[in-house]
C-alpha positions in Angstrom: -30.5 3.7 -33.3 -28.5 1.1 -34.2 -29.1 -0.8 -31.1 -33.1 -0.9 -31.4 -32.7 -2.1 -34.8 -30.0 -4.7 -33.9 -32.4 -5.8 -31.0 -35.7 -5.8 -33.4 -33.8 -7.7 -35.7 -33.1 -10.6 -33.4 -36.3 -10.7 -32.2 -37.8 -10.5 -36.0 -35.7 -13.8 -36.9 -36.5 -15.5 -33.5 -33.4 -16.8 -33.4 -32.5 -15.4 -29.5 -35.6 -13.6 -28.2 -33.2 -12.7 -25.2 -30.5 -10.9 -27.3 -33.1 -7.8 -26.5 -31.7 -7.7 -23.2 -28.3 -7.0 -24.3 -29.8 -3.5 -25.0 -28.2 -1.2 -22.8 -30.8 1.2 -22.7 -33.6 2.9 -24.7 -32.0 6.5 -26.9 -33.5 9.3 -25.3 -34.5 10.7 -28.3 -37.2 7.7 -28.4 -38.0 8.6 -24.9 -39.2 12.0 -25.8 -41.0 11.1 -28.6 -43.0 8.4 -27.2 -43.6 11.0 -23.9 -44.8 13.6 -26.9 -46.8 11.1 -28.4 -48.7 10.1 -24.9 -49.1 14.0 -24.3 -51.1 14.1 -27.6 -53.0 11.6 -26.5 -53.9 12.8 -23.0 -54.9 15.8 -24.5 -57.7 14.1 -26.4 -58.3 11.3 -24.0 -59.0 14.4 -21.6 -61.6 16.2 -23.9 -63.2 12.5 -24.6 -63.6 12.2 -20.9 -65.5 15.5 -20.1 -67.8 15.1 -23.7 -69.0 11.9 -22.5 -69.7 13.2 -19.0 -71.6 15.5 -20.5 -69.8 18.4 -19.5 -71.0 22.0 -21.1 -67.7 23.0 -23.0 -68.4 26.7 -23.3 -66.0 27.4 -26.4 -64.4 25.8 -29.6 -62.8 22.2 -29.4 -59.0 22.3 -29.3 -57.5 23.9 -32.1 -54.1 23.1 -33.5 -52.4 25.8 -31.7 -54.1 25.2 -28.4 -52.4 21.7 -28.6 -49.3 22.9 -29.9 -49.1 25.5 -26.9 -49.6 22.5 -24.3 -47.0 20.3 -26.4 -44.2 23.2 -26.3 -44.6 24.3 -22.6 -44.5 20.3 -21.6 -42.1 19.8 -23.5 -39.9 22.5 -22.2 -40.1 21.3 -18.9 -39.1 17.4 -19.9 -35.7 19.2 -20.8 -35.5 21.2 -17.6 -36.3 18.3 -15.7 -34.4 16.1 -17.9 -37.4 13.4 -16.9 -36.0 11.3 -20.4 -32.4 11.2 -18.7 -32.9 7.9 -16.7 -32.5 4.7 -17.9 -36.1 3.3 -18.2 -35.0 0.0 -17.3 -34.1 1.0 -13.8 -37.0 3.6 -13.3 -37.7 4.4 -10.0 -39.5 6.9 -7.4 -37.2 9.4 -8.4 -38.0 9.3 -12.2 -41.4 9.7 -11.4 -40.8 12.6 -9.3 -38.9 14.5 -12.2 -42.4 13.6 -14.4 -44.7 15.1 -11.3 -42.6 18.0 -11.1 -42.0 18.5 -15.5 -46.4 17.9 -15.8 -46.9 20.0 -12.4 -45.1 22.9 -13.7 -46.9 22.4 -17.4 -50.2 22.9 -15.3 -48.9 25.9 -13.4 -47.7 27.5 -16.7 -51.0 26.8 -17.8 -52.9 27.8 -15.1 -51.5 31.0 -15.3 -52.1 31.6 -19.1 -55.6 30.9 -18.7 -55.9 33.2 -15.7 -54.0 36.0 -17.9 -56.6 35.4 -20.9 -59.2 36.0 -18.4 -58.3 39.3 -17.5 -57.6 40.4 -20.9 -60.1 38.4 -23.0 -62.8 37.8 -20.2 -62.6 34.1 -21.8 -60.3 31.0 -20.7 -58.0 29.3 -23.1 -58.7 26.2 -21.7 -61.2 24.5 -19.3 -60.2 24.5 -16.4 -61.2 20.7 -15.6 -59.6 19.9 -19.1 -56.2 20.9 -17.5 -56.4 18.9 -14.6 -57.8 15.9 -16.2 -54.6 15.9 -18.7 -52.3 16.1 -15.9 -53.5 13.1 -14.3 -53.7 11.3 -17.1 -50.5 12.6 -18.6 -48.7 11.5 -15.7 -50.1 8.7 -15.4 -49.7 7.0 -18.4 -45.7 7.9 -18.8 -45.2 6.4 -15.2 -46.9 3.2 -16.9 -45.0 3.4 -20.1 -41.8 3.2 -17.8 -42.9 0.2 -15.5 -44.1 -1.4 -18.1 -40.7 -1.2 -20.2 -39.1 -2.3 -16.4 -41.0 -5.2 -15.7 -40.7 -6.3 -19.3 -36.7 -6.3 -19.2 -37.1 -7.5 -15.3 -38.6 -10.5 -17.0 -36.2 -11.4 -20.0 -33.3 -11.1 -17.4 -35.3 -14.0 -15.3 -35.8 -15.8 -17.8 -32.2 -15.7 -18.9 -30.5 -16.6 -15.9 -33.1 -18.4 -14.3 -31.2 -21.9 -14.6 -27.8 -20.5 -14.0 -28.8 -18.5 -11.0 -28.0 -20.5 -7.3 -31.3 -21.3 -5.9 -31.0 -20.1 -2.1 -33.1 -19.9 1.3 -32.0 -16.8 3.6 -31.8 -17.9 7.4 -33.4 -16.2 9.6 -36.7 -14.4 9.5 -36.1 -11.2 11.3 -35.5 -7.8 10.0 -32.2 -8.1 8.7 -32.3 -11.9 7.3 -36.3 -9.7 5.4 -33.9 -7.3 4.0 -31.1 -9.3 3.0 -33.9 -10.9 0.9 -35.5 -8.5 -0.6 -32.3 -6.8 -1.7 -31.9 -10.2 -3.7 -35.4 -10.0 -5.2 -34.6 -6.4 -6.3 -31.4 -7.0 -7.8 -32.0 -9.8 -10.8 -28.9 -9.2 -12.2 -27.2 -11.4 -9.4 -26.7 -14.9 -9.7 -28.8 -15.8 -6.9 -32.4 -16.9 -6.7 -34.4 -16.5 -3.6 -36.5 -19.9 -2.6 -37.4 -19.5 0.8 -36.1 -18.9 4.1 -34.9 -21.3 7.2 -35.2 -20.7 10.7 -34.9 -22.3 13.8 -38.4 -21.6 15.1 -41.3 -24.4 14.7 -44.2 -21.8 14.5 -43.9 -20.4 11.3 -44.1 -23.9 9.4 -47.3 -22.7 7.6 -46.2 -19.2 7.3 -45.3 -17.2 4.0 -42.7 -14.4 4.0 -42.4 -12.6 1.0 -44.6 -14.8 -0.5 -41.9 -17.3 0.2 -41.9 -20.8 2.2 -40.7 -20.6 5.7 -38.8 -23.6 6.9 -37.9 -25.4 9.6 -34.4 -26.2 10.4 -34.7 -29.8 11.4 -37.7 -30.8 8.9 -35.5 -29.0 5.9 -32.4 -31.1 6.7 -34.1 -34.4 7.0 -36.2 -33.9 3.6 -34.2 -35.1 1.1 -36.4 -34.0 -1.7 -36.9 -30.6 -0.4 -33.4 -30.0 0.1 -32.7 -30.8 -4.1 -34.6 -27.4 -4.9 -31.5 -25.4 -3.3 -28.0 -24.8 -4.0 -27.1 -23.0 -0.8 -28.2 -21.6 2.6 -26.9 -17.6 3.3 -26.4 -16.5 6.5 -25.6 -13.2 8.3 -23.2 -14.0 10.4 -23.3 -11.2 12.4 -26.9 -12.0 14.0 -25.6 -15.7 15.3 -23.3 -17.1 17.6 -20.3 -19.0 17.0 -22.4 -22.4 18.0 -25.1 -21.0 15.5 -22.9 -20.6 12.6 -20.6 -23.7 13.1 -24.7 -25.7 13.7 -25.6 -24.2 10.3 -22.5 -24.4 8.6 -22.5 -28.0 9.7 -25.8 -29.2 8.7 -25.5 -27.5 5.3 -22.3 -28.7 4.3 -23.2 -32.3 5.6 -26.3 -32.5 2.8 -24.4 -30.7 -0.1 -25.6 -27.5 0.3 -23.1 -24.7 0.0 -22.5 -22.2 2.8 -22.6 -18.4 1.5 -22.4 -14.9 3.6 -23.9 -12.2 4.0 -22.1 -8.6 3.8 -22.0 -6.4 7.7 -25.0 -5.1 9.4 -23.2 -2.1 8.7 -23.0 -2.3 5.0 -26.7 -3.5 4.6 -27.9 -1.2 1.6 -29.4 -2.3 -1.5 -26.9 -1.0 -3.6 -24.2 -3.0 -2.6 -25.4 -5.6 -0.3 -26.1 -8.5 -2.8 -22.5 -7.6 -4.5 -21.1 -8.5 -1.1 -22.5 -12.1 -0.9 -20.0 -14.0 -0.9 -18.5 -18.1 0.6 -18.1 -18.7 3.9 -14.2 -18.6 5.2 -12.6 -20.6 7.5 -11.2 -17.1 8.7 -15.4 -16.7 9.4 -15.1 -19.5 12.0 -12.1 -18.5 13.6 -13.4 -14.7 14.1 -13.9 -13.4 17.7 -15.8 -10.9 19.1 -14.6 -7.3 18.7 -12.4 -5.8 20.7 -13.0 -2.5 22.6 -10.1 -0.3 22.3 -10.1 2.9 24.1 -9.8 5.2 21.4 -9.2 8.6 23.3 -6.4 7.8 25.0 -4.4 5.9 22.2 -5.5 8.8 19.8 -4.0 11.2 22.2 -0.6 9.2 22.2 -0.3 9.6 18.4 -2.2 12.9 17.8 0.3 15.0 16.1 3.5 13.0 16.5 6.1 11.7 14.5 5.7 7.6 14.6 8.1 4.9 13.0 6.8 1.4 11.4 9.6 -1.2 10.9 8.9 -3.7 9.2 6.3 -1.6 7.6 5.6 -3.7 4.2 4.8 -6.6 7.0 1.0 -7.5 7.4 1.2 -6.6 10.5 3.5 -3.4 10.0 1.3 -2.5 7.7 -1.9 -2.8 9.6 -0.3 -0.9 12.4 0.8 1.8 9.9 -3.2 2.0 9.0 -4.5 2.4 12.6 -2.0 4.8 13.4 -2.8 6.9 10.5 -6.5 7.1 11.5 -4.9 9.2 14.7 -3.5 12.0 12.5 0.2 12.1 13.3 2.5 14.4 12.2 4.7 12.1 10.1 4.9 8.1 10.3 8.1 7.0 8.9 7.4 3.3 7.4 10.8 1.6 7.1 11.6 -1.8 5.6 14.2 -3.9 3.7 11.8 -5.6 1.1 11.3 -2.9 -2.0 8.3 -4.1 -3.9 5.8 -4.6 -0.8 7.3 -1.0 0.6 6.1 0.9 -3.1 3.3 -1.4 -2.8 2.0 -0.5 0.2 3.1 3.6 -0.8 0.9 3.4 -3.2 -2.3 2.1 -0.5 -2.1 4.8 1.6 -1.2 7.7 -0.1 -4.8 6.9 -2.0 -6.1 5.8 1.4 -5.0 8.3 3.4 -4.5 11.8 1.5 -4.2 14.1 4.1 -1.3 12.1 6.1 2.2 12.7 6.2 4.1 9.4 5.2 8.0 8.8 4.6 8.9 5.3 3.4 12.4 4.6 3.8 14.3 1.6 2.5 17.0 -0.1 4.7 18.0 -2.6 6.9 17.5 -2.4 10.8 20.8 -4.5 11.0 23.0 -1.2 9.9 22.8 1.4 13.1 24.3 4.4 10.7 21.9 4.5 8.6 18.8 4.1 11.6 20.6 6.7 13.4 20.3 9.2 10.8 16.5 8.5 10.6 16.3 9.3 14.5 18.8 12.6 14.4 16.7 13.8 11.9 12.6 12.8 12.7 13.2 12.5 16.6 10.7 10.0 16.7 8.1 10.1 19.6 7.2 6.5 19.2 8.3 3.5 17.9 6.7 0.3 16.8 9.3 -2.4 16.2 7.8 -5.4 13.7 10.5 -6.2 11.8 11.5 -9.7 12.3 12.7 -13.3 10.7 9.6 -15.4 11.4 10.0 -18.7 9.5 10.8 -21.3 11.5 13.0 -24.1 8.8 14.4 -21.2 7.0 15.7 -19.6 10.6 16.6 -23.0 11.6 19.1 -23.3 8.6 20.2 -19.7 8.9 20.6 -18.6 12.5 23.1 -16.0 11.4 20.4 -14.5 9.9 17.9 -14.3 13.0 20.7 -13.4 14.8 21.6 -10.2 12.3 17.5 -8.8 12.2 15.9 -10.2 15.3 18.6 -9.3 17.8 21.3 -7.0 15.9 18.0 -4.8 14.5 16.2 -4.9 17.7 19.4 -4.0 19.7 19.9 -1.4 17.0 16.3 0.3 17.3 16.6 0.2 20.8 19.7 1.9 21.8 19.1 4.9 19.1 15.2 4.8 21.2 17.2 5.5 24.7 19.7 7.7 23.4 17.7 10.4 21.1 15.1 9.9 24.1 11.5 8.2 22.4 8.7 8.7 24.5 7.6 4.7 24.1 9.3 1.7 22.1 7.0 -1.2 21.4 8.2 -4.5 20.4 6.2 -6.8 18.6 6.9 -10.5 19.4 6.0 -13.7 19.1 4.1 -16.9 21.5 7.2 -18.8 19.9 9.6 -16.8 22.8 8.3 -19.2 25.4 10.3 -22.1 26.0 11.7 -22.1 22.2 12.2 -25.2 20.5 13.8 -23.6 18.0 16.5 -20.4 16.9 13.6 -18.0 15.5 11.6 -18.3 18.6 15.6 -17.9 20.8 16.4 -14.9 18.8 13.1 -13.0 19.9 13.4 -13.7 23.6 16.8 -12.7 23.3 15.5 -9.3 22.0 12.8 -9.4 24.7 15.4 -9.7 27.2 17.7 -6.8 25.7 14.7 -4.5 25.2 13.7 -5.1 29.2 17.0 -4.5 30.1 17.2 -1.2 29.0 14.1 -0.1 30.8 15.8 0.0 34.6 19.5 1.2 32.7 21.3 4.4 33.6 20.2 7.6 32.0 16.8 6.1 30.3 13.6 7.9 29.9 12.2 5.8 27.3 9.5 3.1 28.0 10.4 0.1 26.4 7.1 -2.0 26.2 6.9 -5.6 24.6 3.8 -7.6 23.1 3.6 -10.9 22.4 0.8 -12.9 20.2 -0.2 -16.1 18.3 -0.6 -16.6 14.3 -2.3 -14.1 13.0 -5.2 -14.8 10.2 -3.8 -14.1 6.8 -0.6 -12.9 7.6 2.6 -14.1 5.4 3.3 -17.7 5.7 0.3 -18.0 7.8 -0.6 -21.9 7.5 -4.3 -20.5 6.5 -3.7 -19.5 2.7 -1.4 -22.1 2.2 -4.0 -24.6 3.1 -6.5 -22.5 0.3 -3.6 -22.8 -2.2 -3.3 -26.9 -1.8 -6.9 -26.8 -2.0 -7.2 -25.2 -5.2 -4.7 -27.1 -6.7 -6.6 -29.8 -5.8 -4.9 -31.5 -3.1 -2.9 -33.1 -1.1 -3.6 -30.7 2.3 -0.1 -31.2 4.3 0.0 -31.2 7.6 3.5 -31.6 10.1 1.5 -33.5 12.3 -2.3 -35.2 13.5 -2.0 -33.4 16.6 -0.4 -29.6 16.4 -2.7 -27.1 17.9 -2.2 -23.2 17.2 -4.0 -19.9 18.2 -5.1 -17.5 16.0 -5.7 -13.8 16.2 -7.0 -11.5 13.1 -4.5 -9.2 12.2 -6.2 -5.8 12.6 -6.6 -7.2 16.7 -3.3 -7.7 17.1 -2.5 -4.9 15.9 -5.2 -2.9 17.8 -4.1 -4.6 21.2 -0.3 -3.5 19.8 -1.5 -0.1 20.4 -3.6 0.1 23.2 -0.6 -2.2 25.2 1.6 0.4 24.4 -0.4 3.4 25.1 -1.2 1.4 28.9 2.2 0.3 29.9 4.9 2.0 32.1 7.9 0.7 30.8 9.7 -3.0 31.0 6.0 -5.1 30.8 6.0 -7.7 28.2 2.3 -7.8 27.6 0.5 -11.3 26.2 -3.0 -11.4 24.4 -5.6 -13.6 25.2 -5.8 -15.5 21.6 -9.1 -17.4 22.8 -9.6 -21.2 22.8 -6.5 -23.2 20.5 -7.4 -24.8 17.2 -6.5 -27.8 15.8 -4.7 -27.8 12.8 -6.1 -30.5 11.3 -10.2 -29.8 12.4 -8.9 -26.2 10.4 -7.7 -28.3 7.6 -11.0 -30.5 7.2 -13.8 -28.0 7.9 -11.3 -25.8 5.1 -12.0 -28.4 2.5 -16.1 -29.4 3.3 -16.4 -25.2 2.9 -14.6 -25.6 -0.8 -17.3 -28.0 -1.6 -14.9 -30.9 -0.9 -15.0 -34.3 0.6 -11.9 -34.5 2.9 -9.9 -37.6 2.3 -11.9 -38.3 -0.9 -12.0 -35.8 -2.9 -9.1 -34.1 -1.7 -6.5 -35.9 0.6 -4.6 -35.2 3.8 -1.1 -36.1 4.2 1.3 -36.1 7.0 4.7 -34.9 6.6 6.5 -34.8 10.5 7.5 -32.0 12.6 9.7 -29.5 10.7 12.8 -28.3 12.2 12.5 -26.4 15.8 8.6 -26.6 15.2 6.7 -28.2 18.3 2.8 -29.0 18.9 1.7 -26.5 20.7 2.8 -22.8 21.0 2.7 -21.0 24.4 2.5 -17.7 25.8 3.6 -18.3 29.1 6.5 -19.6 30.5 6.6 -22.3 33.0 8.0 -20.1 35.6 5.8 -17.1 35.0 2.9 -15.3 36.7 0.3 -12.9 35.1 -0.9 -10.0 36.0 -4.6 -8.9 34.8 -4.7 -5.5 33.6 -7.9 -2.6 32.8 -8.1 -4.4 29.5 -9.5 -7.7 29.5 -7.5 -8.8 26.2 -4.4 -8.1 28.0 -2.2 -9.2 30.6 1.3 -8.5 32.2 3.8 -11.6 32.1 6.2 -11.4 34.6 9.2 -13.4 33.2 12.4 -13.7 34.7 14.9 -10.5 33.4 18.7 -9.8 32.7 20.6 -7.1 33.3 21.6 -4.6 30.8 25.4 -5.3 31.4 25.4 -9.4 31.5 22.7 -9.2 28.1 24.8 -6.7 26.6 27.8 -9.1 26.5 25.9 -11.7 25.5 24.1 -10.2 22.3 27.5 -8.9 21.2 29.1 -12.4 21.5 26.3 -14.1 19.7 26.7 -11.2 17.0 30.8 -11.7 16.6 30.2 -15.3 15.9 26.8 -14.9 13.6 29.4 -12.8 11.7 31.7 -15.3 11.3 28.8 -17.5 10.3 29.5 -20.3 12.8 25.9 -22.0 13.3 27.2 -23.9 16.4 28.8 -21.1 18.2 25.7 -18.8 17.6 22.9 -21.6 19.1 25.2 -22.4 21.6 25.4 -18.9 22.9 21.6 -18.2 22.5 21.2 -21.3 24.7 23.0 -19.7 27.6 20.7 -16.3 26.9 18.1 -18.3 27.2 18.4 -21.6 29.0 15.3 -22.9 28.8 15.7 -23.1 24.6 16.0 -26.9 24.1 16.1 -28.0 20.5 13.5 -29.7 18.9 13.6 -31.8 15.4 16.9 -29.7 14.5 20.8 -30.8 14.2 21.0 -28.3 17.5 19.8 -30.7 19.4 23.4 -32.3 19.8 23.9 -29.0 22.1 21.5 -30.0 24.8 23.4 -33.4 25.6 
């Protein structure tokens, strides 16, 4: 009550007309008296009807208690059919289904009374027209009352937000781009404002859509004029090819226009599809097309078994860990050394995934006791090995360190593997193992090498299986959100260098090429992903600040700060001296690199360990250099060791 006077109030003093919209909704107690009040009035709007028709009415007008009978029974039914429930403001089909079905079952009741009195009075209570006159106008007129109390608000809210909304033209004209917009016409609430839509074609120049403006793509871009009545172009991304989106995102972004997407195909439903518009991401550009993974088979190699994650709190530990858990396992066992993003991601999927069996342990891969104990007791049936030291600088001052997780952990994890017999050991590495410039990139070929090595050893029945990959999207210390950050900040971008190159891979395609490799290999494959056409760091930098709204090297700046230690141009996944081997899966193929035996690596790893240990940097690159000789020093004070 207090609301509606509130509201009347502001609109008495004409101070804010549109405070009226802050009214959540109407009581229902006002509901049912207006609906009361427009039964009273079809009542008599009915009997006006058939007098002036000149219909013979064949006993008494309505009496009070006639009315009053008609009043109670529809009445009665508004409460069964709760028909004063809804929020008028957001009436729909199904409110006036609830007022068919509370009227229809008034004019049943009715029906039935009158056909009663006939038997026992050989008169009707009512005419019979009467009745079926006040239904339709009954109905009727509450249906109105509530579209009328819809459009109203529907119209306050425009008027509201019509500056602040972003004026935009939906591209495309085809069934998705048609309900993309009207899911934005229906939902005024938004901060968007449909204008028109852009397409391609040159046919529909003259056309209306929605009672919109069709436009040209090429007239639209050239008409400066036209161009000032929008804010931004929206685009489904999932109806165009790459060319297509990089053409549109281009053109728009070269005339000021911003550059918004559109939620999935998939998720395409009016009640969430406008809250899923959103800016166009350089991760957007970068996306491939999806990969098929054959589901059966890797479901069947997880189905009810006991799995282990290290580096589980890693993004792409952690996006393993999901996948897996789709397979229903028995038990995954997510290990890792860093406490907050292990509770963090505990507390993910025990609301993601209920029904699963999860055990998060906290340790470090370095310490064999305390691994062993996990393998003794679980007997693991696979294992998927992602914990590493990835930074380059930070390895590069700290090869101990590499030298402790990357080949200490890995030997670890791979000797318990062999000895308490796991089916399958994967290994996650890195491009950065081929021909490393620096000690991060050494330390995982020399766990590739001592996790091949094992594979052809005495006594083995494990299958050791390695894959290597590129940067992933959005992973930690991925070059991608530190780019966003210096954006945001306002500038300058960094980059090491005009000309570095990179892949890039999502993370949930690594991950599900992770697990198909090793649900496909055999034992002692290292396995390398096809990460797609190389990209430029600094085209990724530039096309990163034009899709903030920037101007690069005005607005915000580009800098240039040299090659960091053991960082080199170009990453590869190949060595020189290595063939591939295609496989079933187009994504994947079979490197055949040059391998080690167990003994002569064995040796080697424990020497490099002794001296990690004693924290001698020289000793520990100078022994990874003979594990793997073609490691030649780039940018770094190691460099001294390849004279």
């Amino acid at each position: 009550m207090k609301k509606l006077h509130d509201a009347f109030n502001a609109l008495y003093r004409g101070d804010n007309i549109l405070k009226i919209t802050e009214l959540r909704y109407i009581p229902r107690w006002s509901v049912i008296l207006i609906d009361i009040l427009i039964i009273l009035f079809s009542i008599q709007l009915s009997h006006v009807f058939l007098k002036n028709l000149d219909v013979k009415i064949n006993y008494p007008e309505y009496r009070t208690e006639k009315r009053f009978l008609i009043i109670i029974i529809n009445v009665l039914f508004m409460f069964v059919f709760k028909t004063y429930a809804g929020i008028v403001r957001h009436s729909t089909f199904f409110d006036f289904f609830k007022i068919i079905l509370s009227s229809g079952s008034t004019l049943l009741v009715l029906l039935t009374i009158n056909y009663v009195s006939e038997l026992g009075l050989d008169d009707s209570l009512y005419l019979y027209p009467n009745l079926f006159l006040y239904f339709l106008i009954s109905v009727s007129i509450m249906f109105f009352f509530r579209m009328v109390i819809k459009q109203f608000f529907s119209v306050l809210v425009d008027i509201k937000g019509y500056s602040s909304k972003m004026r935009i033209a939906v591209v495309g004209v085809g069934d998705a781009s048609v309900a993309l917009a009207r899911a934005i016409m229906h939902n005024p609430n938004y901060p968007y404002r449909l204008e028109g839509f852009l397409t391609g074609r040159s046919d529909s120049n003259r056309a209306l859509l929605l009672g919109y403006k069709i436009y040209n793509k090429s007239r639209f871009f050239k008409d400066q004029k036209l161009m000032s009545q929008f804010d931004a172009v929206l685009i489904i991304k999932e109806i165009m090819s790459k060319q297509e989106l990089e053409e549109w995102m281009t053109s728009a972004l070269d005339n000021g226009l911003k550059v918004l997407k559109a939620p999935t195909l998939s998720k395409m439903r009016d009640s969430d599809l406008v809250g899923g518009i959103s800016h166009l991401q350089i991760e957007d550009l970068l996306n491939r097309k999806p990969i098929k993974i054959e589901n059966e088979e890797v479901r069947q190699r997880h189905f009810n078994k006991k799995v282990l994650v290290t580096g589980g709190a890693g993004s792409i530990g952690s996006e393993i860990i999901r996948q897996v858990a789709q397979f229903s396992p028995s038990l995954i066992v997510v290990l890792d050394q860093a406490e907050s993003p292990l509770y963090e991601l505990e507390l993910e999927l025990l609301e993601k995934f209920p029904d699963q069996k999860f055990k998060f342990i906290l340790a470090d891969i370095s310490n064999s006791y305390r691994l062993e104990k996990l393998f003794e007791i679980y007997q693991f049936s696979m294992v998927y090995h992602a914990a590493a030291y990835k930074h380059v600088p930070l390895i590069e001052e700290n090869p101990h360190e590499a030298i402790f997780v990357n080949v200490l952990g890995t030997k670890n994890l791979a000797l318990l593997a062999k000895k308490y017999k796991v089916n399958r050991f994967v290994m996650v590495s890195t491009d950065k193992a081929v021909n490393p410039t620096n000690v991060m990139g050494a330390s995982k070929r020399a766990a590739e090498l001592f996790v091949q090595s094992l594979q052809n050893s005495e006594g083995n029945m494990t299958k050791f299986i390695t894959t290597r990959f590129g940067n992933v999207l959005g992973s930690n210390g991925s070059v991608i959100p530190h780019f966003r950050k210096q954006i945001e900040k306002g500038g300058p971008v960094t980059i090491t260098h005009p000309d570095i190159i990179r892949y890039f891979m999502t993370i949930p395609e690594a991950c599900e090429l992770v697990l198909q490799a090793g649900t496909m290999g055999n034992g002692g494959e290292i396995y390398v992903f096809d990460m797609g056409e190389p990209v430029k760091i600094l085209d990724l930098a530039r096309r990163m600040i034009r899709l903030s709204g920037f101007t690069p090297d005005e607005d915000i700046k580009i800098t240039f700060i040299g090659l960091r230690p053991g960082e080199k141009l170009y990453e590869e996944l190949l060595s020189d001296n290595t063939t591939t081997i295609p496989t079933h899966h187009e994504k994947i193929m079979i490197s055949k690199d040059p391998c080690m035996n167990f003994e002569e690596v064995d040796v080697l790893c424990k020497k490099v360990i002794i001296s990690a240990v004693k924290r001698d940097k020289l000793q520990v690159v100078r022994i990874l250099k003979t594990i793997v000789p073609e490691f030649i020093s780039n940018n770094s004070e190691f460099e001294v060791l390849d004279k």
